[in-house]
N, C-alpha and C positions, 0 to 999 in steps of 0.2 A: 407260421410255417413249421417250428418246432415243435408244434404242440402235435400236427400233425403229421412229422414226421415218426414221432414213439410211437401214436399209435400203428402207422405202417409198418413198424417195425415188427409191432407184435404181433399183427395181423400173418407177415413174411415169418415170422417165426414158427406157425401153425401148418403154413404152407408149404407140404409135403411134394413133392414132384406127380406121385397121384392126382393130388388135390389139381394141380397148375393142369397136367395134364386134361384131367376132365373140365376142365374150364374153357382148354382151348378143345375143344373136341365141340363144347355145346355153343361158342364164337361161332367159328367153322359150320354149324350147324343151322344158326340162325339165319347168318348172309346166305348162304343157298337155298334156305327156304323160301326167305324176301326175294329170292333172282328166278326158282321156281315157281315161285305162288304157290307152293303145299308144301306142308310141315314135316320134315325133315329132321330125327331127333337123334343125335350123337351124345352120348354122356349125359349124368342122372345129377339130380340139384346140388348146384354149389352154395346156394343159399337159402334157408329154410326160413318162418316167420312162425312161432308155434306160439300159444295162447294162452296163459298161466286160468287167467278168468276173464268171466265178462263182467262179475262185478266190479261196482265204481262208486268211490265215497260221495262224487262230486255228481254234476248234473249240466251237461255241457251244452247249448243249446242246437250245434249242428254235429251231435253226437250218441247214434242211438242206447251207447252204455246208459250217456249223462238221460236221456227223453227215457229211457226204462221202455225202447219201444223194438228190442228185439223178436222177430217172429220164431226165434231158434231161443232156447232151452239154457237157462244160465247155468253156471256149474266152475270147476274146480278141475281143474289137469292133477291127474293122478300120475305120482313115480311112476307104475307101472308102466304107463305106455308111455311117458316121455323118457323113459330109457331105452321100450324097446327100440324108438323110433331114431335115439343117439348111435345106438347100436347097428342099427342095420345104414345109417348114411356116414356113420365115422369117418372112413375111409374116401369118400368125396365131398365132405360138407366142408367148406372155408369158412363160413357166417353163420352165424345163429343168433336172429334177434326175437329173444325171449319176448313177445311181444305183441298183438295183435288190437283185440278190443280189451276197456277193463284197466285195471288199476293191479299189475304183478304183485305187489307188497300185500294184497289182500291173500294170496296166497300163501297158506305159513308156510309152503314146501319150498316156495317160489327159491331161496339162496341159493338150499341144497340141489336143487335142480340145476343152477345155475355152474353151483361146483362140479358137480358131475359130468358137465358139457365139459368144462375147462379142463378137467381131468385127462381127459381123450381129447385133447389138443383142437378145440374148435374153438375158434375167435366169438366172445359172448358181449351180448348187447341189449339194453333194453328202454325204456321208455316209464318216465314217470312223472305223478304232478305231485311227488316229493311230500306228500304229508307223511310220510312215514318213518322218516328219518330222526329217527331219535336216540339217544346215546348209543344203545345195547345195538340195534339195527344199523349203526352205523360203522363198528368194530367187526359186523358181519359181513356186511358190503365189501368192505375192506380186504376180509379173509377169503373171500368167496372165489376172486379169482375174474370177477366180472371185468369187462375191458374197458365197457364204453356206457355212460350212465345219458340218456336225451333227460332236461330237467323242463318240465312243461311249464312256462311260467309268464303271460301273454298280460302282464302290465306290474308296473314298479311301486304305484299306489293301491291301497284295496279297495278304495271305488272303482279305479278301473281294473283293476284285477279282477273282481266277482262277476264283473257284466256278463265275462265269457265262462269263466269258471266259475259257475257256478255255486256257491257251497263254500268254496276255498278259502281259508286263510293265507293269505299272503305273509305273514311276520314268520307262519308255522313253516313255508315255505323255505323260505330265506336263511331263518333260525338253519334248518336242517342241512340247506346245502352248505353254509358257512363253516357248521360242524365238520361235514363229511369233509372239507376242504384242506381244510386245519388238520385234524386227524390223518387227514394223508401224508401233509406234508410234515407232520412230527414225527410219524411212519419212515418217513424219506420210502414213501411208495408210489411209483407212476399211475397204479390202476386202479379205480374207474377215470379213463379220462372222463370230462364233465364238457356236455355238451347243451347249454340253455340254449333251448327253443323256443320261438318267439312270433305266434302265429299273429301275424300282422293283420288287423281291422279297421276300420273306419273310428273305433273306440280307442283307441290304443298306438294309431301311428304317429299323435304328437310327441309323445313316451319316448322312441326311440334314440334322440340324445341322450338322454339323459340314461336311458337303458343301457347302451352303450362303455357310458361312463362310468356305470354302477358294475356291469361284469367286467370290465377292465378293475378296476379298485377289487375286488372278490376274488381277482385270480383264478376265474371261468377258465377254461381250455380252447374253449370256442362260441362263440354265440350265432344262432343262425337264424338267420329271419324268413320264416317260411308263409308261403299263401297260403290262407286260410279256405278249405272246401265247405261251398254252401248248396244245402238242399234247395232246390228250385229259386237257382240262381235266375232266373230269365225276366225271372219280376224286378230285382234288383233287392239289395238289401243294406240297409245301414255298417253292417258288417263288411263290405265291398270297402277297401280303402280307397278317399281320392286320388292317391300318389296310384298312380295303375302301374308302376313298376312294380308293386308288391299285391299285386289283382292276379289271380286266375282268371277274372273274366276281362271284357270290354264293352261298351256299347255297341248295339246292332243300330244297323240302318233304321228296322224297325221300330225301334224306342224303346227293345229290350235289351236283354245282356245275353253275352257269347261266350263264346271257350276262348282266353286269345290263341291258342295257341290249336290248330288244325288238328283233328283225327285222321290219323296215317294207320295202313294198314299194316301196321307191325308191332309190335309190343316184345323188347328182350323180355322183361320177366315171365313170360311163358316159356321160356328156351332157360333162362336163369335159374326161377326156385319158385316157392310154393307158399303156402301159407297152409297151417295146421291149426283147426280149433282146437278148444278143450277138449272135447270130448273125441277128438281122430278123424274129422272131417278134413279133406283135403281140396282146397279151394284154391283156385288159381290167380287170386291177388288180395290185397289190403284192401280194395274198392271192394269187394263181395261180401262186405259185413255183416247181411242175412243169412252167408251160405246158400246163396239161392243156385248154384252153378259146384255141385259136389262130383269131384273125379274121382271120389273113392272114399274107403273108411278103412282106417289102419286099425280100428280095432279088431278087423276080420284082415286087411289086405295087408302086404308088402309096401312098405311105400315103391320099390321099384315096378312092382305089377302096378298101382296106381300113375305113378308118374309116365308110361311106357301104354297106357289103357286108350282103349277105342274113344273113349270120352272126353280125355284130354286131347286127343288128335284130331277129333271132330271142332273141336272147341279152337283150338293153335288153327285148324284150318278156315274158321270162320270167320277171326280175326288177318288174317292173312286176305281173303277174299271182302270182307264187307266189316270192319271192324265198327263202324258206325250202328250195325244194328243191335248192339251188346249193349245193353241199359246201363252197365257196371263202369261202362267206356266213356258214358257220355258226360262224364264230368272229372276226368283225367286228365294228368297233365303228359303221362307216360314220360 
């Protein structure tokens, strides 16, 4: 609870009355859409998702970075436009996680970019599978300004570590967040709080005692055990934990497997925030990892003319009316 309490803090620290304001404007916004059934849009994203790169050291198995199987254009987020994009949402962004496909630390900009957000008072976040934490990178970390570090790290031995990760060393892992940990706290510094994540599989959930007990002893901030998304779950997959409290899916009547969890026709993060690729694509979730569903391109557009565009409204409205027909949807947990 205290652990989560500083980062609240920091978060409210960033949190300008603007910012609060257009949060409750895009609330406000959402529940009358759901009570209209058409989308209704009050106030512009409070939460962004932007994309350092899609490259990735690693090789993940339900992971089109790790499969090398994107149908969209690998590449490197340039300062120039993830400034100008800081620039024109300053003023209503509360969240920004540096983040989308890809491995951040492949990007050498990736810190500075990072600083730059912080600079202009937006709460910064990101996502890594930590091989890159090494002495110099981690005094950087440090300095950056970054709030909230997710450590991807989905088993505590490297047989089971590599099944899903790919490629990964597990010691190089470990080694680096133990660093960064230490260094903080000789620092006597609160930030990156450190969030190990722990996508739970049929490989990996006897692990979890002991996982447990390992981020507790390491002085973790939090550890969070997440369901693990799988491509053409309907077959079933080794990867499916038995414990189905940590299952995205369940068995069907039929003798396949299911969402547990119903597709409802509503989705806050369309009324919430956005997702930016590298290269200024603007896609309306973390589930649209091809870009196949682009509302815009910030390399030509506003983000506010994208966010406020016939395409996203067409889009908010179809989700509202038949959210089932959206292929992006069907294996969400929203």
């Amino acid at each position: 609870m205290k652990n989560k309490w500083i980062t609240a803090k920091a978060f409210f620290q960033y949190l300008t009355l603007n910012k609060f304001w257009n949060y409750l404007l895009l609330l406000v916004s959402f529940q009358v859409s759901k009570w209209m059934g058409k989308p209704i849009l009050w106030g512009k994203p409070t939460t962004l998702s932007i994309e350092p790169t899609t490259s990735c050291n690693l090789r993940c198995p339900e992971c089109p970075s790790g499969l090398r199987s994107f149908t969209r254009p690998t590449g490197m987020l340039q300062e120039q436009l993830f400034e100008k994009v800081i620039a024109e949402a300053k003023s209503h962004l509360s969240w920004l996680h540096l983040y989308f496909q890809g491995e951040p630390f492949l990007n050498p900009r990736f810190l500075e970019m990072v600083r730059f957000a912080d600079q202009h008072k937006i709460f910064t976040s990101t996502s890594t599978n930590a091989h890159y934490l090494d002495a110099q990178r981690v005094e950087e970390v440090l300095d950056s300004g970054l709030k909230q570090l997710i450590v991807s790290m989905d088993g505590i031995t490297q047989e089971v570590y590599e099944k899903y990760r790919v490629g990964g060393n597990l010691e190089k892992v470990q080694s680096g967040l133990a660093l960064l940990i230490q260094r903080r706290e000789e620092l006597n510094k609160s930030f990156p709080r450190i969030i190990l994540q722990f996508l739970v599989t049929g490989q990996n959930e006897h692990q979890l005692p002991a996982l447990k007990k390992w981020a507790e002893e390491r002085k973790v901030d939090e550890l969070q055990l997440k369901t693990t998304q799988i491509y053409e779950f309907e077959n079933g997959s080794e990867l499916i934990p038995t414990d189905l409290g940590y299952s995205r899916y369940i068995p069907a009547s039929d003798g396949k497997w299911k969402l547990k969890k119903k597709i409802e026709n509503k989705c806050w993060r369309m009324w919430q925030g956005a997702v930016v690729t590298w290269d200024g694509k603007v896609v309306p979730c973390c589930f649209d990892k091809d870009a196949e569903h682009v509302m815009g391109e910030l390399q030509s557009q506003s983000l506010a003319a994208v966010w406020s565009s016939q395409a996203y409204s067409l889009f908010r409205e179809q989700l509202l009316s038949d959210r089932s027909q959206l292929e992006i949807c069907k294996n969400c947990t929203e």
